[in-house]
PAZAPA-4460 file (N, C-alpha, C; in steps of 0.05 Angstrom, whole numbers, plus 32768, in hexadecimal, padded with zeros to 4 digits):
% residues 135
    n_x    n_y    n_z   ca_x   ca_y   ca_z    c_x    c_y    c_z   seq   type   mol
   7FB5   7E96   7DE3   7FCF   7E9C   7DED   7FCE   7EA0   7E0B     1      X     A
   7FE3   7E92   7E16   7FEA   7E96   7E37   7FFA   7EAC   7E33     2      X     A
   7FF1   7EBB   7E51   7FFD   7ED2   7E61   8009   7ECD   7E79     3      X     A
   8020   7ED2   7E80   8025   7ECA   7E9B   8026   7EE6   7EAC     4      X     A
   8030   7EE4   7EC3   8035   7EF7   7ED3   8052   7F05   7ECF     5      X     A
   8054   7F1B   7ECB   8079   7F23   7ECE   8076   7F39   7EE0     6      X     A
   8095   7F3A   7EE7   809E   7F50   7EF5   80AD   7F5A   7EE1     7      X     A
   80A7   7F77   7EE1   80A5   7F82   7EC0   80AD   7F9C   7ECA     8      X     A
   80B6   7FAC   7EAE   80BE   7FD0   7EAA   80AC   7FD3   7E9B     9      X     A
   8098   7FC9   7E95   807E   7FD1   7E8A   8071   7FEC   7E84    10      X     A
   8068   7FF9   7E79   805C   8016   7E7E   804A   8005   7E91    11      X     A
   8036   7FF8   7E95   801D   7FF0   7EAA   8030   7FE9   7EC3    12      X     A
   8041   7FDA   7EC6   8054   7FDF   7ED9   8059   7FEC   7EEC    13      X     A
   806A   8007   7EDA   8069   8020   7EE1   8054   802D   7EED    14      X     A
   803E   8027   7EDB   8023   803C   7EE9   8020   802F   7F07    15      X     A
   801D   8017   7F07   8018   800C   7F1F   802F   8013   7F3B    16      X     A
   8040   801F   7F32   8054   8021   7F48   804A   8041   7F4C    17      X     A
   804A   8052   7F34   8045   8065   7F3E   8023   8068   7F46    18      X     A
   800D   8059   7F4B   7FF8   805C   7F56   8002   804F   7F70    19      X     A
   8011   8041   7F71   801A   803D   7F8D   8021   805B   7FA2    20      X     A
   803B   8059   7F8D   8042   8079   7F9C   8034   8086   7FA1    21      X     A
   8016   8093   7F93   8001   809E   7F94   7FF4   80A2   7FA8    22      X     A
   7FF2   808A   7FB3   7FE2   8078   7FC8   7FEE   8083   7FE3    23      X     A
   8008   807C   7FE2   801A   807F   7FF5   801C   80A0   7FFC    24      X     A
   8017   80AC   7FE9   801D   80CD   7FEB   8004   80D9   7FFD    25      X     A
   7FED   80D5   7FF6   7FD5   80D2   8002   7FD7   80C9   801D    26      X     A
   7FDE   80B4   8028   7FDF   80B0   803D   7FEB   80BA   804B    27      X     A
   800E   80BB   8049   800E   80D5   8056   7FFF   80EF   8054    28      X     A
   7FFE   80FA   8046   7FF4   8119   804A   7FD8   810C   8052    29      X     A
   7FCB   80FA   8055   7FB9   80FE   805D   7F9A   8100   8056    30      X     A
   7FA1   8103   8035   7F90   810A   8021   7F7B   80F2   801F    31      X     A
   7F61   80EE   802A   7F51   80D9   8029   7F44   80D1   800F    32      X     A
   7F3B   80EF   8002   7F34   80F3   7FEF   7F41   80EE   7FD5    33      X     A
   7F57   80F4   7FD6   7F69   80E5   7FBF   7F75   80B8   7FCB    34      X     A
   7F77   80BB   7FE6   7F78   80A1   7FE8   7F61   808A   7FE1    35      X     A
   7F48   808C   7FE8   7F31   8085   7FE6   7F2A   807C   7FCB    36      X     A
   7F32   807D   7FB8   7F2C   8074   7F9C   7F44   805D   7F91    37      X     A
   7F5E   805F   7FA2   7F6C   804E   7F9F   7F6C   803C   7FA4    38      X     A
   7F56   8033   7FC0   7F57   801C   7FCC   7F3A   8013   7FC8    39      X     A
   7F34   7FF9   7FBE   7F1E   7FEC   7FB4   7F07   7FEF   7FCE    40      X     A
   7EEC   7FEB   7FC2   7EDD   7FE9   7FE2   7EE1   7FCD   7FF7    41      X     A
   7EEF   7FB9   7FEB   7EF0   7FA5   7FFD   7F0A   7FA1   8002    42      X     A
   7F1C   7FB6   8003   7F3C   7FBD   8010   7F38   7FB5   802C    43      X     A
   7F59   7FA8   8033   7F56   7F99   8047   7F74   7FA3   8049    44      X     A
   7F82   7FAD   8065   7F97   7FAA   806B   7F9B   7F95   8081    45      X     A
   7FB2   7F85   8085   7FB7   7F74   809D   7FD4   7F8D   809F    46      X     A
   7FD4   7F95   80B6   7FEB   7FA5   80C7   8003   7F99   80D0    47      X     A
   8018   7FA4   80D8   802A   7F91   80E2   802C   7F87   80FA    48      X     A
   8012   7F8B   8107   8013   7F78   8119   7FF5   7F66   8115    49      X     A
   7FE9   7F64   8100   7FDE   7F50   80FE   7FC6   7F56   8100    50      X     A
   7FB9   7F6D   80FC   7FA0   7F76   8108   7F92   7F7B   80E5    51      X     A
   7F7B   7F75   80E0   7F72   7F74   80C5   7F62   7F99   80C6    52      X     A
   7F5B   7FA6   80BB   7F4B   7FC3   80B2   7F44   7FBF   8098    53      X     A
   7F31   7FC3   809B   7F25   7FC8   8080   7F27   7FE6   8070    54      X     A
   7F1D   7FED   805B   7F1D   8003   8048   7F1F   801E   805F    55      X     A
   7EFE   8020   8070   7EF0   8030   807A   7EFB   802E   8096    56      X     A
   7F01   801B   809A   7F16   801A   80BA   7F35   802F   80B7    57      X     A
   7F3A   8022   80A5   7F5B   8026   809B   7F5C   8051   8090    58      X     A
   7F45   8051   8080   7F46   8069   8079   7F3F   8079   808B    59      X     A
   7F2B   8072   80A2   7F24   807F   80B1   7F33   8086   80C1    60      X     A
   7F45   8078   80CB   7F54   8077   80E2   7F68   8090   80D3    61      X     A
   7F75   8091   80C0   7F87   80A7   80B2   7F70   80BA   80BA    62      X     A
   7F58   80C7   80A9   7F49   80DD   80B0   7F48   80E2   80C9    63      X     A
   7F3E   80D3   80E5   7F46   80DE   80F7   7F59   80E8   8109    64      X     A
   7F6E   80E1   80FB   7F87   80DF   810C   7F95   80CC   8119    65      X     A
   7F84   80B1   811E   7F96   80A1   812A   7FA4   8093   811F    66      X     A
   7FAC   8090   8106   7FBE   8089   80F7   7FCF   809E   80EB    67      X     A
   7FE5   80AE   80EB   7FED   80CA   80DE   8015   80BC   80D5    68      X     A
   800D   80B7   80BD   8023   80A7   80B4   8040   80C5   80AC    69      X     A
   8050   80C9   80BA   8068   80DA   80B0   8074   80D7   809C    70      X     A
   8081   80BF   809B   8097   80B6   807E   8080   809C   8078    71      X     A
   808D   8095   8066   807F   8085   8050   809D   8084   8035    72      X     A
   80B3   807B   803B   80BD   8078   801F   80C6   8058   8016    73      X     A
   80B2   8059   8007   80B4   803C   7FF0   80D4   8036   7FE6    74      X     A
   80D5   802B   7FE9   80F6   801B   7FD6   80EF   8012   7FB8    75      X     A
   80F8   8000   7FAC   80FB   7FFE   7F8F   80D8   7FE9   7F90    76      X     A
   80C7   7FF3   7F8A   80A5   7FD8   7F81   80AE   7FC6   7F6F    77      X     A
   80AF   7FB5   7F77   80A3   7F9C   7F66   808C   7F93   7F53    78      X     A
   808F   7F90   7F42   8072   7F8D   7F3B   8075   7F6F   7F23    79      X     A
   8052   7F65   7F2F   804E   7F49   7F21   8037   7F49   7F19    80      X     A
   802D   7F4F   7EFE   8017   7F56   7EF6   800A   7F3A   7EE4    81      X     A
   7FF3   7F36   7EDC   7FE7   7F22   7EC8   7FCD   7F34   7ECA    82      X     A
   7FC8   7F3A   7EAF   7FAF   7F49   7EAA   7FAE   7F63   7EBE    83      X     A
   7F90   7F5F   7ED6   7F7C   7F76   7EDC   7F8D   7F69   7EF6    84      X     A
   7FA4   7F57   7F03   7FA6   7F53   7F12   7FC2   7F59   7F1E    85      X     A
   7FD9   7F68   7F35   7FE7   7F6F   7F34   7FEB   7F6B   7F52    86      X     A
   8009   7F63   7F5A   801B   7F5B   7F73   8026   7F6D   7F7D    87      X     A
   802E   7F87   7F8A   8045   7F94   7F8D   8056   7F8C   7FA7    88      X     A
   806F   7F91   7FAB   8077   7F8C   7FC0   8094   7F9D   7FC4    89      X     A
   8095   7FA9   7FD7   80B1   7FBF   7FDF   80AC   7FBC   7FF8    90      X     A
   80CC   7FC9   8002   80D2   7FC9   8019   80CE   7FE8   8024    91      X     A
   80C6   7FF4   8037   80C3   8013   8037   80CD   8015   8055    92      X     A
   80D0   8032   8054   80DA   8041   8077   80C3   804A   807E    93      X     A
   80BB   8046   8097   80A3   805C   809E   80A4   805D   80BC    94      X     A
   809B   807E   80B8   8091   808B   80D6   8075   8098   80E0    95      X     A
   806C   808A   80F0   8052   8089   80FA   8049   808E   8112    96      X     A
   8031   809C   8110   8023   80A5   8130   8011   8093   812E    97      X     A
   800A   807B   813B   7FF8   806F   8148   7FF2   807B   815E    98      X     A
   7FD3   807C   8160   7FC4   8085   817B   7FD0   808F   8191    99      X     A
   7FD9   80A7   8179   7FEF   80C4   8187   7FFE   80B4   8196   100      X     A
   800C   80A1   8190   8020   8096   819C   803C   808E   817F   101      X     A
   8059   80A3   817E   8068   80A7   8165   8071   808B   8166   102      X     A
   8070   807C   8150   8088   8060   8156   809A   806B   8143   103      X     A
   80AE   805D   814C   80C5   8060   813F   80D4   8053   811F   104      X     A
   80DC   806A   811B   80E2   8066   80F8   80ED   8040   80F1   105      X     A
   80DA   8037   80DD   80E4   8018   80E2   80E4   8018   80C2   106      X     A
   80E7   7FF9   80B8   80E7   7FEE   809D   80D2   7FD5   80A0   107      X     A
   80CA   7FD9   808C   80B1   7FC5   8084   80B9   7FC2   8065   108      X     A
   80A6   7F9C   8064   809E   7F9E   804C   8081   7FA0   8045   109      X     A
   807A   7F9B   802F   805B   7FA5   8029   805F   7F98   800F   110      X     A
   8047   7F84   800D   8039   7F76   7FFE   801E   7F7F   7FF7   111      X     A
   8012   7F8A   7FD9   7FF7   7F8C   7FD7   7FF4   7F82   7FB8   112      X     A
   7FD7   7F7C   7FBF   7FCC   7F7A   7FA5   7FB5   7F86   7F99   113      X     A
   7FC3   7F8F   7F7F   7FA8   7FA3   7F6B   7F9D   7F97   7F5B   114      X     A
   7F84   7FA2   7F4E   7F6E   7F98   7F3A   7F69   7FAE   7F33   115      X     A
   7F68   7FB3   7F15   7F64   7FC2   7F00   7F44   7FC0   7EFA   116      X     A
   7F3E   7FD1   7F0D   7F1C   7FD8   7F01   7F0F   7FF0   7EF2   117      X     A
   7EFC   7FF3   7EE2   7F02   8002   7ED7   7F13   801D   7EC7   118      X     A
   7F2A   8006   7EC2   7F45   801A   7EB8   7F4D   8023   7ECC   119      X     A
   7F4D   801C   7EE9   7F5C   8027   7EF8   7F6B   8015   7F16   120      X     A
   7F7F   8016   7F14   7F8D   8000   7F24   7F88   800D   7F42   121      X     A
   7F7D   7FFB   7F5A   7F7A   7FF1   7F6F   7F7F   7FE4   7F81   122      X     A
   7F88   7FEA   7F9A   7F96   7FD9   7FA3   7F78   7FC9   7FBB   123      X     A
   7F80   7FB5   7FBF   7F69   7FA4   7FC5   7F71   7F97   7FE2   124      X     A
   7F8E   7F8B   7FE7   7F90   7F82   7FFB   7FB6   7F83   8007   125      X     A
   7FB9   7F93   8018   7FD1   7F97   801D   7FDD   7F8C   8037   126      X     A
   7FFD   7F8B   803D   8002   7F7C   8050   8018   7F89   8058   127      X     A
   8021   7F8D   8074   803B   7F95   8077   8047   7F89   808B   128      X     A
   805D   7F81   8085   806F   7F79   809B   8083   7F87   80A8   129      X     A
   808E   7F81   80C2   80A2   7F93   80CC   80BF   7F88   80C8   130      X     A
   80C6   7F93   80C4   80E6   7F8B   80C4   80F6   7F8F   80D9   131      X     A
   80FB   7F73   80E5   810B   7F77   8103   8134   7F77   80F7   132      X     A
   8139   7F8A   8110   8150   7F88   8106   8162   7F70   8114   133      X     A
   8177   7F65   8107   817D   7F50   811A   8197   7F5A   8125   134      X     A
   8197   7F4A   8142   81A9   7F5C   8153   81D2   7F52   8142   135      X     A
***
């Protein structure tokens, strides 16, 4: 029997939106230690302006401070799952200190993808875009 992919109200669904949130909660506050198990060891962010970080770049930069994310609120996730393999994608607000420099409250979207490894969903490779406003 074939399986396809859906965007689904799934209980696995669900879990995956809220390990999202998870994720997201962590980063703000800051929490390395609870973020760190969420993100696979070969996690890759591309930024919105195009700059790639890896796991240990990306986390690090939160632990020291030069990343110190304020808001972080997710809009409604998407989710497109087949098996151990999963799409998410929302639009979120966020406010950020880059290299003690505040930018200003914007909208992005964010694209990532998880893998269910041992019983536990991961996000592996994420993407965010900025959302320009048009005049």
């Amino acid at each position: 029997m074939t399986t396809h992919a859906t965007d689904t109200d799934s209980q696995e669904a669900e879990h995956i939106r809220n390990t999202e949130r998870a994720r997201l909660r962590a980063l703000v506050n800051g929490n390395i230690a609870q973020a760190e198990p969420l993100h696979a060891p070969e996690f890759q962010l591309i930024t919105p302006i195009g700059m790639p970080l890896s796991k240990d770049e990306y986390l690090g930069a939160i632990r020291s401070g030069q990343i110190k994310y304020l808001i972080w609120e997710p809009g409604a996730i998407a989710v497109r799952q087949h098996e151990d393999h999963a799409v998410i994608r929302y639009r979120a607000r966020l406010e950020i200190v880059f290299g003690g420099h505040r930018v200003a409250p914007a909208d992005y979207w964010h694209t990532d993808t998880y893998e269910r490894r041992d019983g536990h969903w991961m996000v592996v490779w994420s993407q965010a875009t900025a959302i320009s406003e048009r005049p």
